[in-house]
N, C-alpha and C positions, 0 to 999 in steps of 0.2 A: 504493500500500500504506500503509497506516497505521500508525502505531508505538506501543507502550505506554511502560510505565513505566522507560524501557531509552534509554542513549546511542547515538546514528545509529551505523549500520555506515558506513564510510567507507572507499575505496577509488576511484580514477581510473579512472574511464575510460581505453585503453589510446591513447585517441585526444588526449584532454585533453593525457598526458604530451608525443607525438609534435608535436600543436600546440606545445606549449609551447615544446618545445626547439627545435623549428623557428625558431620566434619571436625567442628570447631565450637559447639556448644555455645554458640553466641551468635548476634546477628552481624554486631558489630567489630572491627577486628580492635577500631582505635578512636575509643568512647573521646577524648580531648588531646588536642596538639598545645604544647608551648608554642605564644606566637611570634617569639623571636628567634624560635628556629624553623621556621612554617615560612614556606614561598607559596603562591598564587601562581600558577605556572597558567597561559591563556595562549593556546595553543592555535596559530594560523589564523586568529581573525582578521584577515585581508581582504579588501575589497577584492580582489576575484573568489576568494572560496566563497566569502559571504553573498554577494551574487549567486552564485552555483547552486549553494546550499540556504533555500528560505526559512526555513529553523531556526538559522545561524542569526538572523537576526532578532528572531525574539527572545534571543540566550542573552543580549546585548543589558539590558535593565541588570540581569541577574549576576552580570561579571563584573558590573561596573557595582553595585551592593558588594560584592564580596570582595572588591580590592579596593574600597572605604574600610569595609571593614576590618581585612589585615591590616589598612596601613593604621589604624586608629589604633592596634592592639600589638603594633612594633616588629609586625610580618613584614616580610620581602614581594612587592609584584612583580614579575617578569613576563614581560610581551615577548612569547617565542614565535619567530616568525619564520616564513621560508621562502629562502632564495633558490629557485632552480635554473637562472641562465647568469650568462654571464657577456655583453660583446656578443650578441648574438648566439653563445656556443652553450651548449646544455655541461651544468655541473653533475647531471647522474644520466650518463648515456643512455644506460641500461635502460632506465624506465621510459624512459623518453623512445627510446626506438624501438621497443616494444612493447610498450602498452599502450600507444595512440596510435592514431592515425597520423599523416605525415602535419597533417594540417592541425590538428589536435595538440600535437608535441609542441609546434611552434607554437602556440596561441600560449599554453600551459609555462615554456620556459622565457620566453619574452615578456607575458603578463607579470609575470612571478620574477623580473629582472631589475632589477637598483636602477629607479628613477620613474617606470612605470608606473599606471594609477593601480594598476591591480597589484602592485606591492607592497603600495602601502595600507596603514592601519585604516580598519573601517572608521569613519569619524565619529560616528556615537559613541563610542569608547571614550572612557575618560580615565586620563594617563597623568600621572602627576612627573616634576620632574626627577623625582628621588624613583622612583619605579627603574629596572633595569629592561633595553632593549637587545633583543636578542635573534639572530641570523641564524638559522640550519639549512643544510644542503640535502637530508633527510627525511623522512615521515619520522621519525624520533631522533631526539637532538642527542639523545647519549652514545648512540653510534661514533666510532671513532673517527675523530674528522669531520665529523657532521657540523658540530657547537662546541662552543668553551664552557657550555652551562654548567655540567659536571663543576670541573674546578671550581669556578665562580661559585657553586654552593658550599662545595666544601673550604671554601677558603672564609666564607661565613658562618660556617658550623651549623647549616641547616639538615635539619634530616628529614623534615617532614614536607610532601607537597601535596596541594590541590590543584587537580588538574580539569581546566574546561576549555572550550572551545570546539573547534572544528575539524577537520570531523570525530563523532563519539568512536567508531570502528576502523580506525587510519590510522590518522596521528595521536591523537589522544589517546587512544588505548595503545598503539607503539609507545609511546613517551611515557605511559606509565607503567605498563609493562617491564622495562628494560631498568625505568627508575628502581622500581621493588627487586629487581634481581642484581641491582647495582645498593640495595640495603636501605632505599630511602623508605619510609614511611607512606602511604602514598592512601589518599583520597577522591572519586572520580565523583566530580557532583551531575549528577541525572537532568536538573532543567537548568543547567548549562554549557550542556554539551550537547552537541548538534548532529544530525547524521542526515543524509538526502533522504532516506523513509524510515520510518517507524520502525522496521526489523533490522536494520541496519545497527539500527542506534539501541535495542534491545538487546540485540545479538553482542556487540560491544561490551554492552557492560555486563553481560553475563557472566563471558565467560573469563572480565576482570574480577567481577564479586567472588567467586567461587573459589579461587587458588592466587591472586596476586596481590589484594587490596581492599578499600573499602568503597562502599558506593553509597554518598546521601545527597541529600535537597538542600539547596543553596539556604533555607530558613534553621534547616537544623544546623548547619555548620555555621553560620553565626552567631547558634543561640545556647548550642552546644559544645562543638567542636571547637572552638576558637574562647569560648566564654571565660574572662580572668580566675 
């Protein structure tokens, strides 16, 4: 099914819950984060994915709430964005010559190239200037080579992140994925993450909630999650 200009419906599978607690006797992996070691990680909101993907923008309220929120309680924001051309020349051949069409690749690595509109930040976003901005060449930035995000967290002693943005089953779930297996802490919040349909963006966070991380609603993480 496909979805307009509306936040995913979001609701468990009644099977998801039964795995879960089977598993790990909880629903939750990580009842509260300290929020000076807690980053906002806001994965690809660029005006090309946000075009792409209509979802993505009504995740837009709920990202710009949660990085008030950390910054108010001494968290890190971080705009991770992505660069896939360069000078015309694709920085990840691979995908590029085999997952588009000829015409497709180009549109994806030249939109997504330094100085183009579809690379920068969607403007409803509200970015302070202590917020960190951040460049990947990847669907997840901890890829080696991808980003410097890694270091730049640990050079702040962050372990904990929340991850939103676009898309729920791409980059967000690549980035968070690879964080938890890289020992971060890691939270996927549900109506602010985005996915082109409703199974997409289910499917995602499924099969994070299950084995990598946790998954809540942007009202619980600031009311809980993040609460002094």
């Amino acid at each position: 099914m496909g979805t307009s200009d509306q936040v995913h419906p979001f609701k468990w599978p009644q099977y998801v819950l039964e795995r879960v607690m089977a598993k790990r006797g909880q629903l939750h992996v990580y009842p509260s984060f300290s929020a000076a070691e807690t980053a906002l990680l806001v994965i690809d909101m660029q005006n090309f994915y946000v075009a792409e993907v209509p979802t993505a923008r009504a995740i837009v309220p709920h990202i710009n709430q949660l990085a008030q929120a950390l910054r108010q309680t001494g968290g890190t924001v971080a705009w991770v964005n992505m660069t896939a051309g360069k000078g015309g020349d694709s920085l990840w051949s691979t995908y590029h010559d085999h997952f588009f069409t000829p015409e497709k690749a180009a549109n994806h690595r030249d939109q997504l190239s330094e100085g183009s509109p579809g690379h920068a930040l969607y403007p409803a976003l509200h970015t302070q200037p202590s917020d960190w901005m951040v460049w990947k060449t990847r669907f997840s930035p901890f890829i080696a080579g991808s980003s410097h995000l890694d270091s730049m967290l640990r050079a702040k002693r962050i372990r904990n992140l929340i991850v939103v943005g676009t898309a729920t089953n791409m980059c967000c779930e690549s980035a968070a994925r690879d964080a938890m297996m890289l020992d971060y802490r890691v939270i996927m919040v549900a109506d602010a993450c985005a996915a082109r349909y409703d199974e997409d963006h289910m499917a995602g966070l499924t099969s994070f909630y299950q084995s990598f991380g946790d998954v809540r609603l942007t009202q619980e993480v600031i009311d809980e999650v993040l609460r002094p």
